[in-house]
C-alpha positions in Angstrom: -31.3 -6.2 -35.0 -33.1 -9.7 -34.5 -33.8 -11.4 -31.5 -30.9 -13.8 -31.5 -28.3 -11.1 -31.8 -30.1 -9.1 -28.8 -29.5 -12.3 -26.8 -26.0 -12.8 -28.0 -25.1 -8.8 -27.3 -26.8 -9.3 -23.9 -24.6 -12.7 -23.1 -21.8 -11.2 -24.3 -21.9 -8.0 -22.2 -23.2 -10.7 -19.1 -20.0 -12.4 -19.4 -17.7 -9.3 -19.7 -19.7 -8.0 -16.3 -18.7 -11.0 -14.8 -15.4 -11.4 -16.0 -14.5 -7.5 -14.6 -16.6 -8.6 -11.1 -14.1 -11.9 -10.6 -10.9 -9.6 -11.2 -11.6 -7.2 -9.2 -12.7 -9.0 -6.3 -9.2 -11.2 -7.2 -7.4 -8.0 -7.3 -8.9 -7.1 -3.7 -8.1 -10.4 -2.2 -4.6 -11.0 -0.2 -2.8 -13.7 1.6 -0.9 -10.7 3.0 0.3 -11.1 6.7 2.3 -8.6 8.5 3.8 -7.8 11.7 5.6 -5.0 13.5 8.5 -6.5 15.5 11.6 -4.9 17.7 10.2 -1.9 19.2 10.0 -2.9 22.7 12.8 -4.8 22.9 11.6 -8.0 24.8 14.2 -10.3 22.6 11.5 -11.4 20.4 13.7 -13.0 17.3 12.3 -13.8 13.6 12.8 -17.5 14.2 10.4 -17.3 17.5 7.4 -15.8 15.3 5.2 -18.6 13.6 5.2 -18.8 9.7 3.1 -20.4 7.3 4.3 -21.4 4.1 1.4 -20.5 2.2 0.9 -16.5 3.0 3.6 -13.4 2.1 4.7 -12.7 5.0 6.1 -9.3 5.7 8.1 -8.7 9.1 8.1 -5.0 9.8 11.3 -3.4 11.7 10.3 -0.7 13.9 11.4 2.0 14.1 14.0 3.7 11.9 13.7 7.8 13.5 15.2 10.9 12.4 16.5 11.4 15.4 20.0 11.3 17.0 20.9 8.5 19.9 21.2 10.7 22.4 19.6 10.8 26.2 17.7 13.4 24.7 17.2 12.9 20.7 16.5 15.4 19.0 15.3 15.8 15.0 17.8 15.8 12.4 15.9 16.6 9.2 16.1 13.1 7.8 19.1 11.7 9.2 17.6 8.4 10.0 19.4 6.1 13.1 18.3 2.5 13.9 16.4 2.4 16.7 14.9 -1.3 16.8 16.3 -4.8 19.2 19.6 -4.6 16.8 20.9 -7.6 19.1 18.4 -9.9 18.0 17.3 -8.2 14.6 20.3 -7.7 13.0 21.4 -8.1 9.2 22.5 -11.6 9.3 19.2 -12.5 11.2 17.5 -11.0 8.5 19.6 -12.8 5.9 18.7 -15.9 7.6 15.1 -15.7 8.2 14.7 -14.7 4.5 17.3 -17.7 2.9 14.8 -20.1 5.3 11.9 -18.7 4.4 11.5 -17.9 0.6 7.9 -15.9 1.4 9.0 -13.6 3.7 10.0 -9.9 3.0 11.1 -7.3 6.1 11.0 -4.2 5.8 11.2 -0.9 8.3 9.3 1.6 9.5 9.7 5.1 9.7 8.7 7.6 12.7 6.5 5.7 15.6 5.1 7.5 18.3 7.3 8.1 20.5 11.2 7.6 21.5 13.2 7.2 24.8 11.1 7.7 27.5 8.1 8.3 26.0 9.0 11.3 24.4 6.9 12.1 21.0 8.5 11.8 17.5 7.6 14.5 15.5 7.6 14.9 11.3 10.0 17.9 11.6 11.8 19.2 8.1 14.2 21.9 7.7 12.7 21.9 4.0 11.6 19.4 1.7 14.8 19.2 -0.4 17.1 18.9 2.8 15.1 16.3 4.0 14.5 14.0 1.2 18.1 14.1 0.7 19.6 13.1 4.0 16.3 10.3 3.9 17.5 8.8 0.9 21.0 9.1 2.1 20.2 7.5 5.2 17.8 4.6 4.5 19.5 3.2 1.6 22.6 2.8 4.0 20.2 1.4 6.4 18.3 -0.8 4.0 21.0 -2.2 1.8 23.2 -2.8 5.0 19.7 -5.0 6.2 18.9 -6.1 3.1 15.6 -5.1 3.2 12.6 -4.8 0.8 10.4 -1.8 1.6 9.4 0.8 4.2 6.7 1.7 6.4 5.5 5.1 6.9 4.2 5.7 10.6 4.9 9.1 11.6 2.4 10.4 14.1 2.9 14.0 15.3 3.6 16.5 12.9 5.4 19.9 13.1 4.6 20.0 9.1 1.8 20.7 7.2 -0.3 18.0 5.4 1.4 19.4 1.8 4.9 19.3 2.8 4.7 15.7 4.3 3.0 14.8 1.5 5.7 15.9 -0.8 8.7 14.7 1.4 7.1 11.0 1.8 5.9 10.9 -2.2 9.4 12.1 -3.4 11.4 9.4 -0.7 9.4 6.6 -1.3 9.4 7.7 -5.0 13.8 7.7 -5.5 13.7 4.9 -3.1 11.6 2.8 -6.0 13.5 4.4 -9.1 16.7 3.8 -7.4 15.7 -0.1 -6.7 16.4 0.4 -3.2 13.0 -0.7 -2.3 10.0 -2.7 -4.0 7.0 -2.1 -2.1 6.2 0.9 0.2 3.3 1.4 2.8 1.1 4.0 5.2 -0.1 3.5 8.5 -2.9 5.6 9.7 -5.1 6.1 12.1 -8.5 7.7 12.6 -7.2 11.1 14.4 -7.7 14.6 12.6 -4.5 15.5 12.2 -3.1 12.0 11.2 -5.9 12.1 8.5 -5.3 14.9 7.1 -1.5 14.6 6.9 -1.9 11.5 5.2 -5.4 11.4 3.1 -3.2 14.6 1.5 -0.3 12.4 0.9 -2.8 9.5 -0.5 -4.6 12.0 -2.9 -1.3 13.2 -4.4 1.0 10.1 -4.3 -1.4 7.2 -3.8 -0.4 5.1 -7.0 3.2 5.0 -5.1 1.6 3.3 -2.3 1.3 0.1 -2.3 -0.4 -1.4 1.5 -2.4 1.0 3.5 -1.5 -0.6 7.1 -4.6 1.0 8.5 -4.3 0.8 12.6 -7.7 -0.1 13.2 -6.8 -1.0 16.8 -6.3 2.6 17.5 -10.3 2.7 18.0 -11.7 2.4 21.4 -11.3 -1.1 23.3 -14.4 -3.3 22.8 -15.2 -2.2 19.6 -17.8 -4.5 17.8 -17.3 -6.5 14.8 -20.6 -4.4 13.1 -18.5 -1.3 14.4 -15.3 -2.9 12.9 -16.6 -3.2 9.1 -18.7 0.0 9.4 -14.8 1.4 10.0 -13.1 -0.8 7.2 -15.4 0.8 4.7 -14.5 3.9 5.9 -11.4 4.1 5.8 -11.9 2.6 2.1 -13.3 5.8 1.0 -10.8 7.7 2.6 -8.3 5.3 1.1 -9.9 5.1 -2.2 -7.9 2.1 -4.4 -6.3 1.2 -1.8 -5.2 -2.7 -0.5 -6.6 -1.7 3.2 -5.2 -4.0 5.9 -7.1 -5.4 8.9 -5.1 -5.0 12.3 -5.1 -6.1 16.1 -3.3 -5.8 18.8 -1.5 -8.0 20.7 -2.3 -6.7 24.3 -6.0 -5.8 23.3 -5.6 -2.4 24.7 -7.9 -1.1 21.5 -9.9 -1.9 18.9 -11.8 -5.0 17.8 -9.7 -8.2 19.5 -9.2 -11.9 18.2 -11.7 -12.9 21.1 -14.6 -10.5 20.5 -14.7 -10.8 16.7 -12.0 -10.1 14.7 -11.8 -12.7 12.4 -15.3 -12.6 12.3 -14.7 -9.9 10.3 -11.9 -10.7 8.7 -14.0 -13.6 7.4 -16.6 -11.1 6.2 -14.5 -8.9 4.6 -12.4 -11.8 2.9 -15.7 -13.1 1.6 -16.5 -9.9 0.1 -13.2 -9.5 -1.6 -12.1 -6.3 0.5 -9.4 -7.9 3.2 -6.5 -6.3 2.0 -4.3 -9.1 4.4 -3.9 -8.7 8.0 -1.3 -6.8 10.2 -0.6 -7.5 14.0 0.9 -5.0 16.5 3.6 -6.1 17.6 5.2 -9.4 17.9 7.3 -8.2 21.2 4.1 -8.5 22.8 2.7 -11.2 21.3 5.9 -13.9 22.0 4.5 -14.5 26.0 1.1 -15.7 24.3 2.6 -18.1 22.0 1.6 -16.3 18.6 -1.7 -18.0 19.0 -3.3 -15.4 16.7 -0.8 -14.9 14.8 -1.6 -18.7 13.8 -4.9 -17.9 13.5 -4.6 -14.9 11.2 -2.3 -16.7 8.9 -4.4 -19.8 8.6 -7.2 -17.7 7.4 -5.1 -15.9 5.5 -3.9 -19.1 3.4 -7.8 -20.6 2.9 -7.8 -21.1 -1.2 -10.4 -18.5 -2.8 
């Protein structure tokens, strides 16, 4: 081979190497904004939460349980009941919110920590077949009644092993998407053992179904520093391999790396690097008394052109 073809073989590979870079860091990139809303009911409504016209915008009902509505729930092995500010988050505000806003989606979220008066929610199946049958029973009902557009997965204490979560999640969110009842579905994590290991088993055998890993990086000890916060993102991007990881805060800065020490700092870093999945706030009940400064904040990042 001549000299000229070396140098045209090496351009051409140059440019291919480039071209593979660009799209993946495009592919990594989001104007994705989400937030958790009507879990403490403080009549927070979707019309009092700021929205920008240039970021997707995903409001995230919280939570849908498998528990009954008692004074003392109990499980009911998939049998999901509303359990979210229903006053001021009903169907036809969601309707509304969405016919006024073309960018936003809402969807729910499954589980939570706790229920009542503070009592924990556990991931408790009769059996994986009973379960996934009254879930997809019971959430299409929900969802179609809500018109919603995806689910959240957020359970935090488990009276399962990682295998049979893993399979009861994969095959729900899995009908849910084959039957059209929902088009996007995500996982929110946190860095605790068993959390981990109930859901890094559900990520290594149903991860292409996933589509937004809603990491709770707040869940990390208050005053955590922004070197601290990417050493964690890239953790969790291991552990979360090919997946669109999420930056979080929350509202009351009880944990984690807050909007005043840092965090779009970072969010700036990673965004620069192609790795900031979007950003995800908990919750919006708390947030309303401060005037969804960061919430402002987060989306105008969110909608700086690449």
């Amino acid at each position: 081979m001549d000299f000229s073809k070396v140098l045209i073989s090496l351009f051409a590979l140059q440019v291919t190497i480039n071209l593979f870079s660009i799209q993946a860091v495009s592919a990594a990139r989001s104007n994705l904004f989400r937030e958790y809303i009507g879990a403490e009911f403080k009549n927070v409504k979707f019309s009092d939460v700021p929205i920008h016209s240039n970021v997707d915008f995903h409001f995230i009902l919280s939570f849908a349980i498998d528990y009954d509505t008692s004074s003392s729930p109990s499980p009911t092995d998939g049998n999901f009941n509303v359990f979210w500010d229903t006053d001021n988050l009903s169907p036809d505000a969601v309707s509304a919110i969405k016919s006024q806003h073309p960018n936003v989606k809402v969807a729910l979220s499954l589980g939570g920590d706790s229920i009542g008066d503070g009592q924990s929610v556990y991931f408790q199946p009769s059996s994986v077949d009973s379960w996934v049958s009254n879930a997809v029973s019971s959430l299409t009902k929900i969802i179609q009644q809500y018109n919603l557009d995806g689910i959240d997965i957020d359970y935090e204490h488990f009276h399962a092993d990682p295998d049979t979560f893993s399979q009861c999640i994969g095959k729900l969110i899995s009908t849910l998407k084959k039957n059209g009842v929902i088009s996007f579905a995500s996982i929110a994590p946190f860095d605790e053992d068993d959390v981990q290991s109930h859901y890094q088993a559900l990520w290594n055998s149903h991860g292409q179904l996933i589509d937004l890993v809603n990491f709770q990086f707040y869940a990390y000890d208050q005053g955590t520093t922004v070197d601290q916060f990417m050493d964690y993102f890239s953790q969790q991007r291991s552990n979360y391999d090919g997946g669109k990881i999420l930056a979080s805060f929350i509202s009351d800065g009880s944990g984690g790396l807050s909007p005043q020490d840092g965090f779009f700092t970072a969010c700036t870093r990673l965004k620069s690097q192609g790795q900031l999945g979007g950003i995800f706030v908990w919750s919006a009940d708390d947030s309303k008394a401060q005037g969804f400064r960061y919430e402002k904040q987060s989306q105008a990042l969110l909608a700086i052109p690449h």
